[in-house]
Backbone as numpy.savetxt, mean C-alpha at the origin, in Angstrom:
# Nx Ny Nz CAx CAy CAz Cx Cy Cz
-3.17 2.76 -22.42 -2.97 2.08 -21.15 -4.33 1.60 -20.64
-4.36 0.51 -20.41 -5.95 -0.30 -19.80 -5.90 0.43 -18.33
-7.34 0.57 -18.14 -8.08 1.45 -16.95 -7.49 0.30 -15.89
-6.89 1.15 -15.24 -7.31 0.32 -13.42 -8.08 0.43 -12.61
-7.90 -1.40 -11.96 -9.14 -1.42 -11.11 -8.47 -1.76 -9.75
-8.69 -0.56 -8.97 -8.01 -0.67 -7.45 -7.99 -1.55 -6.74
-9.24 -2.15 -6.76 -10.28 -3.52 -6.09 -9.34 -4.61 -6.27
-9.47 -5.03 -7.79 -8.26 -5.93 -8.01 -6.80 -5.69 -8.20
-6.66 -4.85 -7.97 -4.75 -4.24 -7.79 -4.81 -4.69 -6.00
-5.37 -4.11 -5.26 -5.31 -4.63 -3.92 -5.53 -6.47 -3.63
-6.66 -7.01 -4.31 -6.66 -8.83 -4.01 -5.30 -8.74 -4.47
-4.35 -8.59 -5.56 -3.64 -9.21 -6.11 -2.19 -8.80 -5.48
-2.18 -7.86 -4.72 -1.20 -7.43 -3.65 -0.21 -8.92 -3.34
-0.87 -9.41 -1.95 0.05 -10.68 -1.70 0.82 -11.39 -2.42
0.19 -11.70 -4.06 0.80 -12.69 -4.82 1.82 -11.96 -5.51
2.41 -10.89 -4.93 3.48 -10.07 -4.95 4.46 -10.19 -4.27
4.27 -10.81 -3.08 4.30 -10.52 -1.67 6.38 -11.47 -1.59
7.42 -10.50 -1.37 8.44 -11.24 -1.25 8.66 -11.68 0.69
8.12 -12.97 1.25 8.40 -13.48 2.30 9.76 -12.65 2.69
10.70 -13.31 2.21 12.47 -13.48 2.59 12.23 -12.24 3.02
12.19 -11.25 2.14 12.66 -9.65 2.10 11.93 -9.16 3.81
10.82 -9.82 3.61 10.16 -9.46 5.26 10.43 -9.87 6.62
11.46 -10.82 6.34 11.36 -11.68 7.36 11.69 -10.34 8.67
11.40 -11.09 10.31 10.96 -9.85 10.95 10.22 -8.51 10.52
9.29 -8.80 9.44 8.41 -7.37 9.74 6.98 -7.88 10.30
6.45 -6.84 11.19 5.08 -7.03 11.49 4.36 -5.64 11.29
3.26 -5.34 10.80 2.95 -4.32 11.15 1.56 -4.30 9.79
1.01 -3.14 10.18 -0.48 -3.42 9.66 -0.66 -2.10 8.80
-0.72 -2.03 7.73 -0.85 -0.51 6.75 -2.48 -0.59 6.42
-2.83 0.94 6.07 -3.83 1.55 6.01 -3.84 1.99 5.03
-4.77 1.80 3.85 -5.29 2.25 2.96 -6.30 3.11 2.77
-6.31 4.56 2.42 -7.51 5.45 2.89 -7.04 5.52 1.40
-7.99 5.27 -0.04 -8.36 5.69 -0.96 -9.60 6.94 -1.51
-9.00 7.91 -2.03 -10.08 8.79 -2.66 -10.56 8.61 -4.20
-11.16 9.41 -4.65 -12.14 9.11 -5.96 -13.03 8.56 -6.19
-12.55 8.23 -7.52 -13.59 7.58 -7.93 -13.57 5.84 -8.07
-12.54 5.48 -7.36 -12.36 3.87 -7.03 -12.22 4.02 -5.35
-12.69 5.03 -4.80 -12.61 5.27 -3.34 -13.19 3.71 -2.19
-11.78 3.51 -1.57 -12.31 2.76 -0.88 -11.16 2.69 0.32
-11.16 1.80 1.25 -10.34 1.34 2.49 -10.02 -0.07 2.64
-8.78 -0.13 2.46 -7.95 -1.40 2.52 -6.82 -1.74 3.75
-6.58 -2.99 4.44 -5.82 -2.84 5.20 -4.59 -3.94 4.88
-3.66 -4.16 4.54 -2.58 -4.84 4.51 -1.71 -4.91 5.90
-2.05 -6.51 6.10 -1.15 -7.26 7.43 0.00 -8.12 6.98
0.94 -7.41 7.45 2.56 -8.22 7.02 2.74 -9.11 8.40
3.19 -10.29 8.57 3.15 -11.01 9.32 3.64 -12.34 9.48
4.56 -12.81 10.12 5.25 -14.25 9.74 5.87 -14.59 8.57
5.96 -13.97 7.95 6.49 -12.99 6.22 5.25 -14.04 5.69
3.90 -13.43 5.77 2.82 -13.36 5.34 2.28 -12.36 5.37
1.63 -11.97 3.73 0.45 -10.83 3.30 -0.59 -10.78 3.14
-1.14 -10.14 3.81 -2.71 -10.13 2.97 -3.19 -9.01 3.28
-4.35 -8.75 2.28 -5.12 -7.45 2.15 -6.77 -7.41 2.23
-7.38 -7.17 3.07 -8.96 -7.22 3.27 -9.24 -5.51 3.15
-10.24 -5.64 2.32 -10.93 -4.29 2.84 -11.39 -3.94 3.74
-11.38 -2.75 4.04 -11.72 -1.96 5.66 -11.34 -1.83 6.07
-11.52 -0.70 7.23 -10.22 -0.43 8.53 -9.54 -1.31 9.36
-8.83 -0.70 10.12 -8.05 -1.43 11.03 -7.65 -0.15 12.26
-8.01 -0.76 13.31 -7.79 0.40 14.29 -6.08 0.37 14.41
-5.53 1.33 14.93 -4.22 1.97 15.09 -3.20 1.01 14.47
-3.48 1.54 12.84 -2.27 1.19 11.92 -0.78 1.73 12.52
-0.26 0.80 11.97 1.09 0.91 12.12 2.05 2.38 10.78
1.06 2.31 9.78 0.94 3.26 8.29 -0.24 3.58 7.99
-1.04 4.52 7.93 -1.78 5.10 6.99 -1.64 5.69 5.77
-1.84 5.40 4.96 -1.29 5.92 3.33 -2.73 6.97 2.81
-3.03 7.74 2.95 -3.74 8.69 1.71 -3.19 9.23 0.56
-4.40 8.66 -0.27 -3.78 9.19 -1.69 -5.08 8.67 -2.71
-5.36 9.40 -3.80 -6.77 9.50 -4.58 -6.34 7.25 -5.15
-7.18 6.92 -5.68 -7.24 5.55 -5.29 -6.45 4.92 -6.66
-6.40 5.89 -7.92 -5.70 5.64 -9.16 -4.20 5.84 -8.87
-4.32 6.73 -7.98 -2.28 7.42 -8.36 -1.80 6.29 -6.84
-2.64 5.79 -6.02 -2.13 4.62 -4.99 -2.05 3.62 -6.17
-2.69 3.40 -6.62 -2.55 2.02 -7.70 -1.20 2.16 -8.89
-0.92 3.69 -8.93 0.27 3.72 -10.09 1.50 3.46 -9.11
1.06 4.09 -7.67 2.55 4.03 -7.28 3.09 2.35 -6.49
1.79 1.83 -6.14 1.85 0.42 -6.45 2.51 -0.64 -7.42
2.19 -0.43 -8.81 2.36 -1.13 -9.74 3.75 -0.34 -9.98
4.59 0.61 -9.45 6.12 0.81 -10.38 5.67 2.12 -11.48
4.59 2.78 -11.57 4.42 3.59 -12.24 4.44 4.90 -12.07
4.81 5.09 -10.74 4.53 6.84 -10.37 5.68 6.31 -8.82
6.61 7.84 -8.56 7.31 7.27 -7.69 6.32 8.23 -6.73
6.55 6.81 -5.95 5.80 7.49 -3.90 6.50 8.36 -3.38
7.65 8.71 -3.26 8.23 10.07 -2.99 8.04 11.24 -3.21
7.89 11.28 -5.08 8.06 12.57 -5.35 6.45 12.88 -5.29
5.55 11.67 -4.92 3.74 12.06 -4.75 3.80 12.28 -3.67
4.44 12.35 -2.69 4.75 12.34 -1.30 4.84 14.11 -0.92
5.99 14.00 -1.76 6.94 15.13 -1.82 5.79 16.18 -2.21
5.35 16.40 -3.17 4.04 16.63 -4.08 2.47 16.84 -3.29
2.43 16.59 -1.94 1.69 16.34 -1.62 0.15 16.18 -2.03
0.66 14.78 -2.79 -0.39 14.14 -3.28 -0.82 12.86 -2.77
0.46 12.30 -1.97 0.62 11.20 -1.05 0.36 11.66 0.83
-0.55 11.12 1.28 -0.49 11.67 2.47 0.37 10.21 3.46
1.08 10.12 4.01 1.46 9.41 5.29 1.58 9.44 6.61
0.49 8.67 7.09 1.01 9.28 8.98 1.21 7.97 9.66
1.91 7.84 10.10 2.41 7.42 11.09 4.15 6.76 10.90
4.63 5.54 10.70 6.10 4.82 10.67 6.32 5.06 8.96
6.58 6.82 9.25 7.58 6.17 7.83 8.79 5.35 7.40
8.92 5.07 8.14 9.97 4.51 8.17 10.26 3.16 7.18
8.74 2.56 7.44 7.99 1.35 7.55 7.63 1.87 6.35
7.14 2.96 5.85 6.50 3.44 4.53 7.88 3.71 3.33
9.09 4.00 3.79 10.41 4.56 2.69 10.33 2.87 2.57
10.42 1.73 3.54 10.95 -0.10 3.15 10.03 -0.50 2.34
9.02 -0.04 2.45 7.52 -1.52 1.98 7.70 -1.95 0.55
7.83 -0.82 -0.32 8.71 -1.01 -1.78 9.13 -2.84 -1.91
10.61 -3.27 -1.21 11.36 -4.35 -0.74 10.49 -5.40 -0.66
9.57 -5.07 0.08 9.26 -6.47 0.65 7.85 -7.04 -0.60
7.93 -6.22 -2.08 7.15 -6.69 -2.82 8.12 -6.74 -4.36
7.87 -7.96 -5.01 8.22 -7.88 -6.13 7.45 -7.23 -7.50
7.54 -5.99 -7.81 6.79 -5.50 -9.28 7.78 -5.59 -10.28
């Protein structure tokens, strides 16, 4: 399996991005990555538009923690977010709610 690179798993987010499926969502997720691809990403859903810049964002709507490889597996369809959840290997605070949908509103 070729190494991932978080950096570009996150640019390449949007061009994922299913509009329709969003229509009415707004809300702003938080990326708190650990390791050794450790970094902070923020994804803004919006007008059923995506995008992802690095760095914070004050009072996300989602914060996601999780080491920055197993966010990128459960991204790409490779590791389910639940049972890393479940596992507490996935941290989430705030609208899960918003965190069980987000899946939907991307095509992998």
């Amino acid at each position: 399996m070729p190494e991932i690179n978080v950096s570009e798993l996150m640019d390449k987010i949007p061009t994922y991005f299913n509009a329709e499926a969003a229509r009415d969502v707004n809300a702003r997720i938080q990326f708190n990555l650990a390791g050794d691809q450790a970094g902070e990403w923020t994804m803004c859903i919006k007008d059923q538009t995506c995008s992802v810049e690095k760095g914070e964002v004050a009072d996300p709507d989602l914060t996601l923690k999780a080491d920055a490889v197993l966010a990128a597996q459960i991204l790409m369809g490779e590791v389910d977010g639940m049972r890393a959840y479940l596992m507490g290997k996935l941290k989430l605070i705030g609208d899960l709610s918003l965190a069980m949908k987000i899946a939907k509103y991307f095509n992998v």
